[in-house]
N, C-alpha and C positions, 0 to 999 in steps of 0.2 A: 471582408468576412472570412474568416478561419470554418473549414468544411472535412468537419471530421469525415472519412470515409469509413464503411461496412467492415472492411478488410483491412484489420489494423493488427501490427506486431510491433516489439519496442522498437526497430529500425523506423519505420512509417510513426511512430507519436517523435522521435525525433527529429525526424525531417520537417513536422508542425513549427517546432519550435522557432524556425526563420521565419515564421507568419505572425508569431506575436509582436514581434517587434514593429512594425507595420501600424501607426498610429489606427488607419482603417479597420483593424483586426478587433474591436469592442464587439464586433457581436460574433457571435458562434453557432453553428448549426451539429446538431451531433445524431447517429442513428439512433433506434431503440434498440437494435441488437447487434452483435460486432459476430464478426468470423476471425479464425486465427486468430484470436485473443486469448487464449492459453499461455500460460508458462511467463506471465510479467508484462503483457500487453493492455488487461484491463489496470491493474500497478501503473503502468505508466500513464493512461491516459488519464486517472486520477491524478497526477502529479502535474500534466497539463492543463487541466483544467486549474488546477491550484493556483500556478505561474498565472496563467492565462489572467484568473480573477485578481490576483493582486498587482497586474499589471493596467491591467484596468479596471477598476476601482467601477464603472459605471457600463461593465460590461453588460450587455443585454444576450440573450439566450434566443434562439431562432426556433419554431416548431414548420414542422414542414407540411399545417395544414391553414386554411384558411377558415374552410367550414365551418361554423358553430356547433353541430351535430358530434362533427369527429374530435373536435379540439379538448373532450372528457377522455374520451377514451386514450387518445395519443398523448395525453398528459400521464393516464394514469400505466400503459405501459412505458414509458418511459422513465416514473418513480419508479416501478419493479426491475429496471436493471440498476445496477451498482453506480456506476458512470451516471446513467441519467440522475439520478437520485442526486448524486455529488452535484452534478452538473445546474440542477433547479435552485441548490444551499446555495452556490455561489454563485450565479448570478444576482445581479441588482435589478433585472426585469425578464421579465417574459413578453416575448410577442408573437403574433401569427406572423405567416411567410411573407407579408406584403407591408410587415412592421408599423402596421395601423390599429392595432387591438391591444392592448397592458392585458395578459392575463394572470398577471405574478397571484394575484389573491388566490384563482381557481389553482394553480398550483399551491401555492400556500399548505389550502386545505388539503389536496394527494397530496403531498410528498409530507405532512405532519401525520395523515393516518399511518400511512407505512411506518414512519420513526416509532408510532405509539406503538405497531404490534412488534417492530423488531424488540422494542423494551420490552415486550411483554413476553420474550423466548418466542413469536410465533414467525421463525425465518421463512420469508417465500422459497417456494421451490420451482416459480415460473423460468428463472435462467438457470436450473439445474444446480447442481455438487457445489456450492457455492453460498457463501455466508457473509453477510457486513456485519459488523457492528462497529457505530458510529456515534460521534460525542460532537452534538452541532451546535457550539457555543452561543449563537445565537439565536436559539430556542430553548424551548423547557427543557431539551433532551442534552443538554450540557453531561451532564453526569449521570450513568447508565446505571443499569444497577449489576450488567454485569463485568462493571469494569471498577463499582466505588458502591463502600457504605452508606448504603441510605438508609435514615432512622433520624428519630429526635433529634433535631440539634447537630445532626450529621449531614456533610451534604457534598463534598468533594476530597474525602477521604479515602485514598486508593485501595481498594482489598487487598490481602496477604496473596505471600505465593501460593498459598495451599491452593487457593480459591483458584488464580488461575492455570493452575496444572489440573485442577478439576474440571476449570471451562475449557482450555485448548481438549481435553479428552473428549468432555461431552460434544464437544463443535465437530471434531473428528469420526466420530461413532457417527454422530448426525446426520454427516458426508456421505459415510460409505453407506449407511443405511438405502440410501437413493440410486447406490449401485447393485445392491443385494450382495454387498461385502462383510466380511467382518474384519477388522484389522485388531491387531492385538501390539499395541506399543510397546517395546520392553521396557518393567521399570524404570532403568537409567534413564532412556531415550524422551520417557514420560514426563519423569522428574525435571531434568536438565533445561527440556523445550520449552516447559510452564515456568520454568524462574526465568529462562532468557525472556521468554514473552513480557513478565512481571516485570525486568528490568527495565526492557524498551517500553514500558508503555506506561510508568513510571515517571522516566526521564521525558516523556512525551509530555505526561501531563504538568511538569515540572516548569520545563523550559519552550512548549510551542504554542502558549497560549499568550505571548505576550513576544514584540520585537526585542531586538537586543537594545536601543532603548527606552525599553519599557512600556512603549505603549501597546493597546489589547492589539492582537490582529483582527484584522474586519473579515467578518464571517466565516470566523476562524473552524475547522475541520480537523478533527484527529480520530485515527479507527484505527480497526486490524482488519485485516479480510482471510479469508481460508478460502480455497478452492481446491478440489480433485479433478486431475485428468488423467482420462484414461490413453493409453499411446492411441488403442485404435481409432480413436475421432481426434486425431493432433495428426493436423499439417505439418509433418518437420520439416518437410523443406521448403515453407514459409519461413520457418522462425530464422531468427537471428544464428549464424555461425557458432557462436559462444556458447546458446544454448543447445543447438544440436551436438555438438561434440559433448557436453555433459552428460544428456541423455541417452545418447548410445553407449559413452563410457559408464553410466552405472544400469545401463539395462544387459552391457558385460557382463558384468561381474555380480550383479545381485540376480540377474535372468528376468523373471513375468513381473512385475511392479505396475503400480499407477503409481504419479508424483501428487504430491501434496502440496499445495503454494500457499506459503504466507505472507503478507504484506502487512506492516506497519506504514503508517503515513499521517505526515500531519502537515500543514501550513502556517507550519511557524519558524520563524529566519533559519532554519535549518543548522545543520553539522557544522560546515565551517564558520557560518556569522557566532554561533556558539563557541565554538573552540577560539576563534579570534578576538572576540567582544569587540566587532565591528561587521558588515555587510562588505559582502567581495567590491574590490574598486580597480581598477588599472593596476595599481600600483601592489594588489596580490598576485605574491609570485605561487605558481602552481604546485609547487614543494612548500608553502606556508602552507595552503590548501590542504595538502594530502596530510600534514604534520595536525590540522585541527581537526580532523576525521579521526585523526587516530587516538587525538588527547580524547574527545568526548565520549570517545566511544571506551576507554581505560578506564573515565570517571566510575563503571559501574562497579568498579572493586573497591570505592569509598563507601558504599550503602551500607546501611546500619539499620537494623531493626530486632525485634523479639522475634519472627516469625523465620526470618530467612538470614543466610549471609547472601551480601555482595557479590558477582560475577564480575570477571572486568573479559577484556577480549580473548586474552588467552583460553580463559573456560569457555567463552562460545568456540571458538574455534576448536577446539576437544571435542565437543559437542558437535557439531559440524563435520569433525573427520571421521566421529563415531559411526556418523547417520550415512554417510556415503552422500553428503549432504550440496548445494552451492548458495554460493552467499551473493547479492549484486546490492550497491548501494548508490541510489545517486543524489546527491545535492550539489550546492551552488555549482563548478562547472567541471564539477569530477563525474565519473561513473567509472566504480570499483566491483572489484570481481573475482571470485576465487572457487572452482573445481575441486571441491576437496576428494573427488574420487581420483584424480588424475593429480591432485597436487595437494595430496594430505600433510597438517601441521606435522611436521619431523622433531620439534623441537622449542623448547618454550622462549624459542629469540626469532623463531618462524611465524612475524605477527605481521607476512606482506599480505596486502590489496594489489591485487591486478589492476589493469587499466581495460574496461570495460570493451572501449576501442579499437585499441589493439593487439587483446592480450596477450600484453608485455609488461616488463616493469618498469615501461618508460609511461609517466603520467602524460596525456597528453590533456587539450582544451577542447571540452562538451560546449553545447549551449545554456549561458547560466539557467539552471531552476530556482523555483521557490521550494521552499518544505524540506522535509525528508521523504525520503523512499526507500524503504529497506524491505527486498525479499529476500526470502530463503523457499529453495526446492530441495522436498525432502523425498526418495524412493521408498514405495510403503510396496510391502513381499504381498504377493498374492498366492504363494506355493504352485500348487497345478492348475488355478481357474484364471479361466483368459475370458 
């Protein structure tokens, strides 16, 4: 059994990943609430969970009561975090701690009323500055309404960019509101963020609903997530190395900030099975890898539409250097990474990834994953309120 613990950051959801491999590892036990999960730790552990389920196909889900009385309640906190919620989609069962009970139906029903109110704009605020929104292909919640036209005859038609530089805004306002902030994006910063969003979640819906080939993914998963944190409740020297050094380099230079985190993520063969038109095997070499990361992620300066032009990497990464921004990306068995406060784009042939590992520019070998994972941390000014 794979035993998520309380006290999780992306260093600890990787070290999981030697546990899936582990035929025994079909079931999984995960908390309701996580500690040090800021700054790309609840990101990651959605992406575990991702791997986890498509690695086992008939994985079952652990709840850590046995009681009938409690087993409503521990179910229904457990949809109200983000993790859990993912965690009930993809599993293939639920059961009590003594793996004698199937409660998958009573989840069923929590974890579909949650889907229905996050469709309906009503985002919980039980785990604070924090947002999902989620497209669970194997329910009715397939296509959200704020991520695709719904209407007559309309039904997985991805909205314009307008739309989503109007939601990343509203989702953000939403955030600070919980801190008794106001943030005020500038134009550009505004503009840019909501076509990059539009791009990745575009190609998301494009290419991770289906393997490379062809067939659907099972209980396939695609969202975005937003979170605010604030320094003073962030264990920095829990997190990861990589992120600490970002965070104090742009807490330099921009001075009082909270960081904003966004995550794209989906379970679909990911960046390099995409760039390759095949699933990683022995025989890919780690520079094949890093070269299909970089093709897929260029395809977005082919997009064409009435409403917007195309981005390809170079414009996120403008965007990026603008923001005082970092970028980390992991699929099959890369994890990419780049400081744009400490290592701003200089130049439109300056289109490196770091290596997540050991940042350096020597790519080294992660643990393969499933999906995509792409965050971005972005530093939002507070002026004189702390």
């Amino acid at each position: 059994m794979i035993k998520v613990p309380k006290t999780l950051t992306l260093n600890e959801v990787e070290s999981l990943y030697a546990l899936i491999k582990n035929p025994t590892s079909q079931e999984l036990a995960i908390p309701t609430d996580l500690h040090c999960s800021q700054l790309g730790g609840v990101g990651g552990l959605i992406q575990l969970l991702v791997t986890w389920s498509k690695r086992h196909l008939n994985g079952c889900l652990l709840i850590h009561t046995t009681r009938d009385d409690l087993i409503g309640s521990y179910l229904r906190n457990l949809a109200h975090s983000h993790h859990g919620l993912i965690a009930m989609l993809l599993s293939a069962d639920i059961r009590t701690a003594n793996r004698q009970q199937s409660i998958l139906p009573e989840g069923f029903g929590i974890y579909d009323q949650v889907l229905k109110k996050m469709v309906g704009g009503e985002y919980d605020q039980r785990s604070g500055p924090e947002i999902l929104l989620i497209c669970a292909d194997d329910t009715e919640h397939a296509f959200i309404p704020q991520f695709y036209e719904l209407g007559a005859g309309i039904r997985d038609q991805v909205k314009g960019q307008r739309e989503f530089i109007d939601l990343a805004d509203g989702l953000i306002l939403n955030l600070s509101k919980r801190y008794k902030r106001s943030y005020h994006l500038d134009d550009r910063l505004r503009e840019n963020l909501g076509t990059t969003l539009y791009e990745l979640f575009k190609n998301t819906h494009q290419w991770a609903r289906h393997e490379v080939d062809g067939e659907e993914v099972s209980r396939s998963v695609r969202g975005i997530r937003f979170e605010l944190t604030r320094l003073a409740q962030l264990n920095l020297g829990r997190q990861p190395l990589r992120t600490q050094a970002y965070v104090k380099a742009a807490e330099e230079k921009r001075g009082n900030v909270d960081f904003l985190e966004i995550t794209l993520f989906d379970s679909g063969p990911g960046l390099v099975a995409r760039g390759l038109g095949h699933r990683v095997d022995e025989a890919t070499s780690l520079d094949s890898e890093y070269a299909a990361v970089v093709k897929c992620l260029g395809k977005y300066s082919t997009s064409s539409g009435k409403d917007h032009r195309g981005i390809g990497l170079l414009e996120v990464m403008r965007t990026l250097t603008n923001a005082d921004a970092s970028l980390r990306i992991r699929t099959g068995r890369l994890g990419l990474f780049r400081n744009f406060v400490t290592d701003p784009l200089r130049d439109d042939g300056d289109l490196w990834l770091f290596d997540w590992f050991t940042e350096s520019d020597r790519i080294t070998e992660g643990h393969t994953v499933e999906g995509l994972l792409l965050s971005i941390l972005i530093p939002i000014d507070l002026g004189g309120k702390r």
